[in-house]
N, C-alpha and C positions, 0 to 999 in steps of 0.2 A: 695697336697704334692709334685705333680711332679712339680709345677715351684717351691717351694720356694728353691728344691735340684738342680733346673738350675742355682741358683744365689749362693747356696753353694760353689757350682765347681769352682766358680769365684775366685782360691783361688789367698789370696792378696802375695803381696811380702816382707811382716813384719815378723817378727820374730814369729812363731810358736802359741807361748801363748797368745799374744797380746787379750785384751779381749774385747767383746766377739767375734772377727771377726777375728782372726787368723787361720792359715789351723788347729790348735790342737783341734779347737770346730766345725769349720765346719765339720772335718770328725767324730766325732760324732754325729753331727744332724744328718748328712749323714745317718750315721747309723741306727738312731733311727728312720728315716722316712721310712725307708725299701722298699726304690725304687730303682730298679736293676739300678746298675750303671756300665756298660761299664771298668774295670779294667786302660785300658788303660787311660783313664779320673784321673783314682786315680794315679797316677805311682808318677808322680812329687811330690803330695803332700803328697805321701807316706815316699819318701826319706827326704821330709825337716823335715818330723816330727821325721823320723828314726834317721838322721844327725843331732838332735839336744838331743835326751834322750841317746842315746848308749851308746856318750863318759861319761855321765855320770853316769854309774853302774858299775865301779870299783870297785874297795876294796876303791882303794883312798881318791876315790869323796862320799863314804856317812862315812859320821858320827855316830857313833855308842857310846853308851852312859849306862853304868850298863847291857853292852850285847846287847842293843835292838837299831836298825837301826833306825835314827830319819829321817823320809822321807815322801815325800807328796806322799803316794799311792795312791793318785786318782789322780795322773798327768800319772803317767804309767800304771793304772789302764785305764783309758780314751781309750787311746792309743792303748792296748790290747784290749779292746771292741769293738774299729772302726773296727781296721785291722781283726778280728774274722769275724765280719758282714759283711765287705765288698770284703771280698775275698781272705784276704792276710793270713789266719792264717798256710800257710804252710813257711810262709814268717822264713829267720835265725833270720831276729831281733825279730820277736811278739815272737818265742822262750826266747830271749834275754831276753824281757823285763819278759816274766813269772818266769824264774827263778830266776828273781830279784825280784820280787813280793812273790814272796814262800821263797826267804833265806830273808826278810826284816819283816815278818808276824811277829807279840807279839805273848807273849804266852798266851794272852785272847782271843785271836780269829782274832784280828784286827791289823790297820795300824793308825802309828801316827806319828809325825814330831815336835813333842813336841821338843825343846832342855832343857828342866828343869831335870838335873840329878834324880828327884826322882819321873817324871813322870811315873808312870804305867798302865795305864789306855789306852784305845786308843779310838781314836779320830771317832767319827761313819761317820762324814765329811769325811775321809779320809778309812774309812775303807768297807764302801758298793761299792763303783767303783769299784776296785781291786775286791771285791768277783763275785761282775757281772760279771767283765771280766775272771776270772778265769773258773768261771762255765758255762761261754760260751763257753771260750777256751776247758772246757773239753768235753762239749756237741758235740763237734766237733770231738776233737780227741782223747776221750775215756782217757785221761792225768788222773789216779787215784790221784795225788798228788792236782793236779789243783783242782778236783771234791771237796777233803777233807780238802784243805785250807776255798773252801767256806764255805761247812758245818759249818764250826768251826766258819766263820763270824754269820753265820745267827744262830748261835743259843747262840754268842751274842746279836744279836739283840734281839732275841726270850725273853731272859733273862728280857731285859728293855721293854716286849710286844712292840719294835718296837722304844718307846716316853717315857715311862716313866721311872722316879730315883724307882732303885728297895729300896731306904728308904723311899722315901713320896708318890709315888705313881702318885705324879704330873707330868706334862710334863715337859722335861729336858729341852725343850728350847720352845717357842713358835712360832719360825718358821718351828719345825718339824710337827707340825700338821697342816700346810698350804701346797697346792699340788702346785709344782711350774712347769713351762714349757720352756725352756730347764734345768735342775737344774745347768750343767754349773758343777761344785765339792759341792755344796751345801748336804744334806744329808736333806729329809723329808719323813712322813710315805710311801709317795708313791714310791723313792728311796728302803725303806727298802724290802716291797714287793716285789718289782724285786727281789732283789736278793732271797728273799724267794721261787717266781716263780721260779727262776732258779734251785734252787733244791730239787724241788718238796716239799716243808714244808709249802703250804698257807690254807694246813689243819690243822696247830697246833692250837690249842686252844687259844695259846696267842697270837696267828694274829690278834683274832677277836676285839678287838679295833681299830687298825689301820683300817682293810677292813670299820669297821663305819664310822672310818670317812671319806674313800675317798667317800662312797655311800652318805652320808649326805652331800657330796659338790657338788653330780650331781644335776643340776637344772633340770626343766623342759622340757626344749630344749633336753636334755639328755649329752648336753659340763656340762662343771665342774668348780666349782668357784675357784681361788686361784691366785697365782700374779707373778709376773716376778722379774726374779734378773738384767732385765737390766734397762737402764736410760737413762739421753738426755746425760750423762758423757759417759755412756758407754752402745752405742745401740747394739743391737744383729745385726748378718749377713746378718738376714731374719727378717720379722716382721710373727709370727706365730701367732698375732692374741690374742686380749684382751679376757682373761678369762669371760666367760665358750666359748667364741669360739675361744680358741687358739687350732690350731689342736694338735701339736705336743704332747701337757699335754692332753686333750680329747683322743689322740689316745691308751697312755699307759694306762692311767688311764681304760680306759672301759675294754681293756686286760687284765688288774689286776682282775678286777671283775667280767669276763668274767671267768677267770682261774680258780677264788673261787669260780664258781657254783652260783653268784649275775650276773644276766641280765640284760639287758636295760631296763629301763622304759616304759613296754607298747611296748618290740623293736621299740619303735622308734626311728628313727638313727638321729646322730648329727649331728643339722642344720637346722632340720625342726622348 
């Protein structure tokens, strides 16, 4: 973990989102590999990602459509999550960005960027980022508003057990039941988890689909099968490593099933 967050650091001088090798993804690898990083290392790439979301949460610049904010919450959701993890959550803008994240929330729980006038639905793609980060954000600074925006995410989720159309019963898409590593805004069972981890709901009853099937993709090694959202078009910043031995997906995934009271195979740890 610790070199591939030495070549994270490396951030480029392209525009922010650039994918997936822009400072907006590296400082949530960052994150999500949870190797103490030096403040002073983040500073620069903290402002370029600041400098580039702020000026856009005006009244102006979002769009707003039958009352409801049409906006990629998992762009500032992201964002919220890094700076949380990485030490900036007392920072003016991660404020910034939360209370844009809390006045942009539907009233089903979630986040959507839909522009179709009769969209009401929201988008689970866009809607677990933003809960993670909020429930991070509150775990931090006790923020009651942040805590109960999430809740309200995850018990959407909770509604679809995570995957599935609460009318068929089938999986909503069948990339939500494949575990991906880094997800990058992508949204799958193991996405949804996190944020259930986050505030404390991975004992609901209607988890327990989802938690099969992350356990049904640990092999034997104890890494975990599932695939990558990058390509030879657009490679990741870091190579973390072809499933089941991508660390980055291996590392949350066992923390998820760790968290639900499901242990390692045999403990034995991944890689052996």
């Amino acid at each position: 973990m610790a070199d591939a967050v030495e070549q994270l650091l490396a951030f480029p001088d392209d525009h922010p989102y650039h994918k997936w090798t822009g400072t907006h993804w590296r400082l949530v690898e960052i994150a999500d590999a949870d190797v103490p990083v030096e403040r002073e290392r983040l500073d620069g790439a903290v402002r370029s990602e600041l400098a580039w979301l702020l000026p856009g949460l005006g009244p102006e610049a979002v769009l707003r459509l039958s009352g409801r904010a049409r906006r990629h919450g998992s762009i500032e959701g992201n964002a919220v999550y890094a700076l949380c993890r990485l030490g900036f959550v007392d920072h003016p803008g991660t404020r910034q960005l939360v209370e844009a994240l809390l006045d942009w929330q539907w009233p089903d729980g979630g986040w959507n960027c839909d522009r179709h006038r009769d969209a009401w639905r929201s988008s689970f793609h866009e809607s677990a980022i933003p809960a993670l980060a909020l429930a991070t954000y509150a775990g931090l600074t006790g923020d009651a508003a942040g805590r109960h925006a999430a809740e309200r995410t995850a018990e959407l989720l909770l509604e679809h057990r995570l995957f599935r159309s609460r009318t068929t019963g089938e999986p909503i898409h069948p990339s939500w039941t494949v575990l991906h590593g880094p997800a990058y805004w992508h949204y799958d069972v193991l996405q949804g988890l996190r944020v259930l981890a986050a505030v404390d709901r991975l004992d609901d009853p209607r988890a327990v689909d989802a938690l099969d099937l992350v356990e049904q993709a640990r092999r034997p090694n104890g890494g975990f099968a599932g695939r990558s959202w990058t390509s030879r078009a657009q490679p990741g910043a870091v190579q973390w490593g072809r499933p089941p031995d991508n660390l980055l997906l291996n590392e949350i995934a066992t923390s998820m099933l760790a968290a639900a009271g499901r242990p390692e195979i045999n403990d034995q740890p991944i890689g052996t």
